[in-house]
Structure formats: C-alpha cells, structure tokens
matplotlib code that plots the C-alpha trace (Angstrom):
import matplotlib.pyplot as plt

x = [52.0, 48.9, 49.5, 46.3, 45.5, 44.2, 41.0, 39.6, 37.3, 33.8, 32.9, 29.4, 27.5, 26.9, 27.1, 29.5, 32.0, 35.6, 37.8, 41.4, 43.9, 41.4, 42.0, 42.0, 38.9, 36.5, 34.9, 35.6, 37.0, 39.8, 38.5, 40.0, 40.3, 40.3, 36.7, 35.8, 37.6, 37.2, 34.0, 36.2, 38.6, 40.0, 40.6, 44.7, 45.4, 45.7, 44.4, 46.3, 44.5, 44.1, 42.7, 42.0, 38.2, 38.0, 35.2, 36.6, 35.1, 37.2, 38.6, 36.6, 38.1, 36.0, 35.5, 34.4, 32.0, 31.5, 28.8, 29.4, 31.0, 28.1, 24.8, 21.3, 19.7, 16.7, 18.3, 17.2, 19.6, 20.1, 22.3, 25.3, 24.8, 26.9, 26.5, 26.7, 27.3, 26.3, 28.0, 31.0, 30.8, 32.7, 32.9, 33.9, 30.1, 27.9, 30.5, 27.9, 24.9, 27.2, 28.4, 24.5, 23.3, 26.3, 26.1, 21.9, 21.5, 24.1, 25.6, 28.5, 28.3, 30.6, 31.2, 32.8, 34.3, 32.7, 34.4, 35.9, 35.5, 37.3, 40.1, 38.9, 40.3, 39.8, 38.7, 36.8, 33.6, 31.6, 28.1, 25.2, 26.9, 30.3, 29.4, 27.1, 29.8, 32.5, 29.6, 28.7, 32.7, 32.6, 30.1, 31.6, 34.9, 34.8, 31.3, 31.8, 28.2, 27.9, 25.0, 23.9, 21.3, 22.0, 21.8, 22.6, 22.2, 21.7, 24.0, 24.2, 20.9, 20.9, 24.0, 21.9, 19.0, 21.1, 22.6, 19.6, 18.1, 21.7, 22.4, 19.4, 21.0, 23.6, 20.7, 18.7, 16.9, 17.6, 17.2, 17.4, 17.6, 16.3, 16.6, 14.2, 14.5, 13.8, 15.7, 15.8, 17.8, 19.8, 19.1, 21.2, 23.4, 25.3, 26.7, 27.5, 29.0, 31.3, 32.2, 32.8, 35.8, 37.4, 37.5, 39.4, 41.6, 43.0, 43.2, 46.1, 45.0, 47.0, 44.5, 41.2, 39.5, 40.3, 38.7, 35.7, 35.2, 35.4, 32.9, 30.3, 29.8, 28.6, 26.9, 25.5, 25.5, 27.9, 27.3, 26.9, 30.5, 31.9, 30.9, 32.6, 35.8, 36.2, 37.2, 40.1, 43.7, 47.1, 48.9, 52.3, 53.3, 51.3, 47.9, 44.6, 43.2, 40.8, 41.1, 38.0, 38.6, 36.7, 36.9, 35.8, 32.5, 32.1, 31.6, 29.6, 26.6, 24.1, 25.0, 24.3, 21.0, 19.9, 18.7, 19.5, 16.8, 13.7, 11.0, 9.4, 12.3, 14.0, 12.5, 13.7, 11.1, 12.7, 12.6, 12.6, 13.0, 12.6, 12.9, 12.9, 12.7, 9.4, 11.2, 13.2, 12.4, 14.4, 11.0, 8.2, 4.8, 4.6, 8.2, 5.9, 4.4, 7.8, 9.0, 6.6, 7.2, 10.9, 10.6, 6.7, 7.6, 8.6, 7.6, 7.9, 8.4, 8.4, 10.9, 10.7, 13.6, 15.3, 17.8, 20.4, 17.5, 20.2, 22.3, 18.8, 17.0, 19.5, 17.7, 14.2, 16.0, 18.2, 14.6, 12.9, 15.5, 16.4, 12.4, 12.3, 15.3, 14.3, 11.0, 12.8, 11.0, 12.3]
y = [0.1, -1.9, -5.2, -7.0, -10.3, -12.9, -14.1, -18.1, -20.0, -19.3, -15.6, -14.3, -12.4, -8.8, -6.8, -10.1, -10.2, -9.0, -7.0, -8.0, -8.6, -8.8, -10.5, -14.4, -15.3, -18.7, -20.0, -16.6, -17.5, -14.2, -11.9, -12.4, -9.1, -10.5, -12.2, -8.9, -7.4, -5.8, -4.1, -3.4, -0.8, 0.6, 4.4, 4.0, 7.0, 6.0, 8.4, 9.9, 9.6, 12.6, 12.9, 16.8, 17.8, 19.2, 20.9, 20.2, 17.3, 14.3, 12.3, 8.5, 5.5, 3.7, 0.9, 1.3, -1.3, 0.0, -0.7, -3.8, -2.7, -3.4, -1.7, -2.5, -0.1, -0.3, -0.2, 2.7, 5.7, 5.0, 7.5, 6.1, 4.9, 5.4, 3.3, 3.3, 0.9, 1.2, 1.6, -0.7, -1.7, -0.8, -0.5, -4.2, -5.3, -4.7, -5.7, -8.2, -6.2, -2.9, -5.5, -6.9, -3.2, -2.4, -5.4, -5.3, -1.2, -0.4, 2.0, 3.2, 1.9, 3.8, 1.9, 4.4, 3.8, 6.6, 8.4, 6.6, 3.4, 1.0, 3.2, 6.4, 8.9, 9.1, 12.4, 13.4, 14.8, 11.7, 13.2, 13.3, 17.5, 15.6, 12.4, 14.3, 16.8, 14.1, 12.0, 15.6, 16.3, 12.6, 13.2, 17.2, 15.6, 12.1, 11.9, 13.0, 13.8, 15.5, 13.6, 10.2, 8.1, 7.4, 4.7, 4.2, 1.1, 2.1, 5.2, 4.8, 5.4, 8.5, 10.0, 9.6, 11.3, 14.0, 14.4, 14.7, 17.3, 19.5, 19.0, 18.2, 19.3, 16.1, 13.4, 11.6, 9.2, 8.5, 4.5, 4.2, 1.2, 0.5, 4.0, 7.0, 10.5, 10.2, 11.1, 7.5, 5.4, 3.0, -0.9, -1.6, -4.2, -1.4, 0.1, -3.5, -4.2, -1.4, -2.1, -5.7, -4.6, -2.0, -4.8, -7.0, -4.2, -4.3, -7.6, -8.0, -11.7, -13.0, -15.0, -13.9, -16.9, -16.0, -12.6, -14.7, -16.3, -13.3, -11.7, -15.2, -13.4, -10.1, -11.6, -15.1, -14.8, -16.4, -14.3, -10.9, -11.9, -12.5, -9.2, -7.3, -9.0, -7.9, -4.5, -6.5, -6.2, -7.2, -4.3, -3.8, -6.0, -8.8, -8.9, -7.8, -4.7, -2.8, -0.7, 1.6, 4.2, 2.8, 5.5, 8.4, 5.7, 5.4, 8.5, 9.6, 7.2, 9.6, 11.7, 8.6, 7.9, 11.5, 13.4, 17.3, 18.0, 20.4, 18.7, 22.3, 23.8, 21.2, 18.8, 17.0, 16.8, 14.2, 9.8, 8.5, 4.3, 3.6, -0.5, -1.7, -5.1, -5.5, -7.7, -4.4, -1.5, 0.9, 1.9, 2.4, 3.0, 6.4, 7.2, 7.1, 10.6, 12.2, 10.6, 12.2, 15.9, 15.6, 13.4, 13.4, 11.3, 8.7, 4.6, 2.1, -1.5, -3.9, -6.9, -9.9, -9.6, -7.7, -4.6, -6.8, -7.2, -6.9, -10.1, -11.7, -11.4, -10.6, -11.5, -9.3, -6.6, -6.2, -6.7, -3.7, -1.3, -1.9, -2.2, 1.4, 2.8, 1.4, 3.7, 7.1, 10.1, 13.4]
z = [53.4, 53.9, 51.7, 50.3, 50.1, 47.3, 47.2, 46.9, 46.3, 44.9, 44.8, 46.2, 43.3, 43.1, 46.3, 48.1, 45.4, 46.7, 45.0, 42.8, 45.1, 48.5, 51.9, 51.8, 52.2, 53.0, 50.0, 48.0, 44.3, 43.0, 40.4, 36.8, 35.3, 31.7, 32.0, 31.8, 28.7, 26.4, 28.2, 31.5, 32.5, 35.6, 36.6, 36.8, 39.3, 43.5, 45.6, 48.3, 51.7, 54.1, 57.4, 57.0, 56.8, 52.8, 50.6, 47.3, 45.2, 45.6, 42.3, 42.8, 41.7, 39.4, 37.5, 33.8, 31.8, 27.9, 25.7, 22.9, 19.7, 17.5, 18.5, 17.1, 14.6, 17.0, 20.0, 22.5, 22.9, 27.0, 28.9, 30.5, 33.9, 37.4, 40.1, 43.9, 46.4, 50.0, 53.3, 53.9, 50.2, 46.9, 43.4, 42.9, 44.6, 41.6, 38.6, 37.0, 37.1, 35.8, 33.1, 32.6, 31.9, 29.8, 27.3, 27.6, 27.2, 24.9, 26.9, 29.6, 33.3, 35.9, 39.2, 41.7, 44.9, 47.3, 49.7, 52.7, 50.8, 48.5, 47.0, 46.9, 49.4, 53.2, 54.5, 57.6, 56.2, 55.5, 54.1, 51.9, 50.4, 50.5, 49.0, 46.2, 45.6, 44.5, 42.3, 40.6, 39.9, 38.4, 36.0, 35.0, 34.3, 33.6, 31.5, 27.8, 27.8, 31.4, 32.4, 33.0, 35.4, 38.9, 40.8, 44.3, 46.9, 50.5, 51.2, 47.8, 47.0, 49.3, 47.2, 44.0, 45.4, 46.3, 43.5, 41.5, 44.0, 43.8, 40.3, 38.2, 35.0, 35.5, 36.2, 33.0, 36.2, 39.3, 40.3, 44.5, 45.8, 49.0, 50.5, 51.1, 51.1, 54.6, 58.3, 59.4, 62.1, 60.8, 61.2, 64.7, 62.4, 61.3, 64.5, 65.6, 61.9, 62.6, 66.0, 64.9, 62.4, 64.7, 67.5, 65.3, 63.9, 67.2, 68.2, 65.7, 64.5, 61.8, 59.8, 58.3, 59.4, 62.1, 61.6, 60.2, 63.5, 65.4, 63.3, 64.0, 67.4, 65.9, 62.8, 62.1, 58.1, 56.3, 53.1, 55.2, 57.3, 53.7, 52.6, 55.4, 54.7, 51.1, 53.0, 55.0, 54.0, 56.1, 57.6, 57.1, 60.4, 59.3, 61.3, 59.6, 58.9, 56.6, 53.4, 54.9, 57.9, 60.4, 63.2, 60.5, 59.2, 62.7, 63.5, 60.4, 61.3, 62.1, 58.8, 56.8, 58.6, 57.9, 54.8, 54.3, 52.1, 52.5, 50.3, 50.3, 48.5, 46.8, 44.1, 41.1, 38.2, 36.2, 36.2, 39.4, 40.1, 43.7, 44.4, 47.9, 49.8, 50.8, 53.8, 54.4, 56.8, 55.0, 52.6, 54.8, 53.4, 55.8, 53.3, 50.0, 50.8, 51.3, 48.3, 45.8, 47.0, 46.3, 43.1, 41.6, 38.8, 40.8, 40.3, 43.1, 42.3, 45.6, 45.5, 48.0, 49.6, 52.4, 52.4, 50.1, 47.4, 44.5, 45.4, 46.4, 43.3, 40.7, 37.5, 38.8, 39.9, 36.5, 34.9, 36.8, 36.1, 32.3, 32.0, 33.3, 31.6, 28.2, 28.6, 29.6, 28.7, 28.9]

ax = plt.figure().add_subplot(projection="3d")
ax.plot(x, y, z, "-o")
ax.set_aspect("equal")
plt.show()
C-alpha cells in the first residue's frame, strides 16, 4: 500500500494547496479538516483501482462544502455548484473558492476528484465521453435536485463543456475556466511535467526535497513544483511515488488536448461563463467564433493573468463568477 505523507509549512492557495495526509512538502502548511466544519464533508467510500478499459460511469470522490444555516430572505435561489480541477490536480486545489461560493451563494459546492486523479479510480480510458460520463453519474445520483452549474479549470473546463453539450437537462451554467471548445496542442510544460514525475518515480529517492530538486531541472517555479508534489506519496518500500497513474495520463495527452464535439450538431442553449488569462494561450481570439456556435449565450471576461488565473487573482475571479451566477436567467 502506497503510504502518504504530512504536509508543512504554509499552504499555497487554491489550485497549490495539497491534500490531508500529502507528501512532505517545502514550505506547505497540513490541512486542518475542522477549519472547515460544519460547511465540509467528505465522500467516505475508497475507490478500487483497475487498469481494465471501462464504459460505465465511475463513482468520484468529492469533497462537499454546504450552504450556511441561516439564509437571507433576499438571497438569490443559486443552483448548487460542482467543480473541476485540471490535469495533475484534485479536489483538494480549489477548497477556498468552493468554500467562498458556498458561504457567499447560499448554496452546495461539490469538489470531485476526476478520473485518474486524486482518489477517484484509475482506469485506462482517460477522455472528454469518459470524464463527462462519470460528472453526469455525479449529478443523477449524488445531486438531490439533478442539476446544478459546472465549472471546470483546464481539463476541467473541457469536462464541463461536455457535459453541458451531452446532458443539457443536468447543467443550470456552465463556468470554463481557461479552456475552449477547441482541438488544441497542449502548452509543451505538460508533456515535460509528466515526464518530470515518471523519471523520479523511478529513481527511487527517498526524500521529497529531493523530488523538489529533481523537478528544478524540468520546472523553475517554486509554486508550479509545489503543485505537482501534492500528487506525491511514499510507496510501500519507502521511496516516492504518486497517487495519479502517470503512464495512463501519459498516454491520454492528445485526448485531453482534443475536443469531440461537432459545433454543427451539438449546442447548449443555456448560461455560459468563459474566463481566461489574457497572459494565457489556451483562449485565442480565433477560439471566440467556435465558442458561440456551441454555447450562444456565452460571456467572456478576460483576467490578467496566465493559465493558473484562479490562484493568481483569487478575489476577481470569485467576483466574476458569483457576479454571473447571481444574474442566471433561465
């Protein structure tokens, strides 16, 4: 059994904070569960890993934030809200926003740990069908009400759209962050990011500063080489490894670059929140076409900041997005 490690120090906020129980870390302070309570609960059930290709939905961990006790008369009736991280990340990378919407909107927030990440299962199909398919079963069986907005970061943002193009009945709004409903290559940093942890997986180091080190040759940010190593755990002989499958991600990197969607034949007519980093490449202008044949209603707020834009600018972002959600229209 793979045996994780504490974390220390000062934790990064949003998408570099590790999770409970996460590999040792340099300047990383541990989660306390309690800070959290009583607006935070955890799905209790482990999944079981498999390495055999499926088509059923998978059951995603999550993390749930609920809405205060007390709610204004005049407070806006906001659908619950599940959030997605992005590739390499997990559910644990946007606790404080997920806790800023729930106390601010009055409502649910669902953090899930996608596919292949965090500590939902492993499987070998690593797609936008897949990753949709298991977001969709979420909200059937875990969602009182059966719908809800979506919001997604990166690959995240990607699984939203999806989603909302398969399942429209499920999605109040879709919020994508950084992402377009585009065929795209993906920045160079990933490939190298990935390389990066299967390189140290095998070079059996016993120390994640070591790890930390090795990943200064690959990466020259501090925060970015802090976020990769909230997916590091020991191994059961001692040396580091990571909670993610690294040769199945690795393999799935064109699928997560691409987008399966016809905008001809598939379209999603309701609320649409598109926020990039005007420093990011991931948004192009030539994208803004594209994006209002698949979602017409759509709104585009530009951030300054790059593809990380929610741990950038924190406060603007949580501003855009509540802004947006507190004027839903059916």
């Amino acid at each position: 059994m793979a045996r994780p490690l504490a974390p220390c120090a000062q934790s990064l906020r949003l998408l570099l904070t590790p999770p409970t129980r996460t590999l040792r870390q340099p300047h990383l302070s541990p989660t306390v569960a309690s800070q959290f309570a009583p607006h935070y609960r955890s799905s209790s059930t482990l999944p079981t890993s498999s390495g055999n290709q499926q088509t059923s939905p998978l059951e995603l961990q999550y993390l749930q934030f609920d809405a205060p006790a007390s709610v204004p008369e005049n407070a806006p009736t906001i659908p619950p809200i599940v959030v997605l991280h992005g590739f390499l990340g997990s559910k644990q990378n946007n606790r404080s926003v997920c806790k800023r919407f729930a106390a601010d909107l009055y409502t649910r927030v669902y953090a899930l740990d996608l596919r292949n990440h965090g500590d939902s299962p492993h499987v070998r199909t690593h797609d936008y069908l897949s990753l949709a398919l298991d977001v969709e079963h979420f909200i059937d069986t875990q969602i009182q009400e059966k719908h809800a907005v979506v919001l997604g970061h990166s690959m995240g943002a990607k699984t939203a759209m999806a989603v909302a193009l398969r399942r429209p009945e499920l999605v109040d709004a879709v919020v994508a962050v950084d992402n377009a409903p585009i065929d795209a290559a993906l920045s160079s940093d990933i490939p190298r990011y990935v390389d990066a942890l299967r390189r140290i997986e095998r070079m059996g180091l016993k120390s994640v500063n070591d790890a930390f080190a090795v990943l200064g040759k690959y990466e020259t940010s501090v925060e970015i080489r802090r976020f990769l190593l909230t997916n590091a755990i020991f191994k059961s002989d001692g040396t580091v490894g990571f909670r993610v499958p690294l040769d199945i991600l690795a393999r799935a990197l064109d699928h997560v670059a691409e987008f399966p969607f016809n905008s001809n034949n598939d379209r999603f007519a309701g609320p649409a929140l598109f926020v990039r980093g005007s420093r990011s490449h991931y948004v192009p202008d030539e994208s803004i076409p594209t994006i209002g044949r698949f979602f017409p209603r759509f709104v585009l707020k530009d951030v300054d900041a790059g593809h990380w834009l929610i741990s950038e600018r924190t406060t603007e972002f949580i501003d855009i997005v509540e802004d947006f959600l507190r004027n839903l229209k059916d």
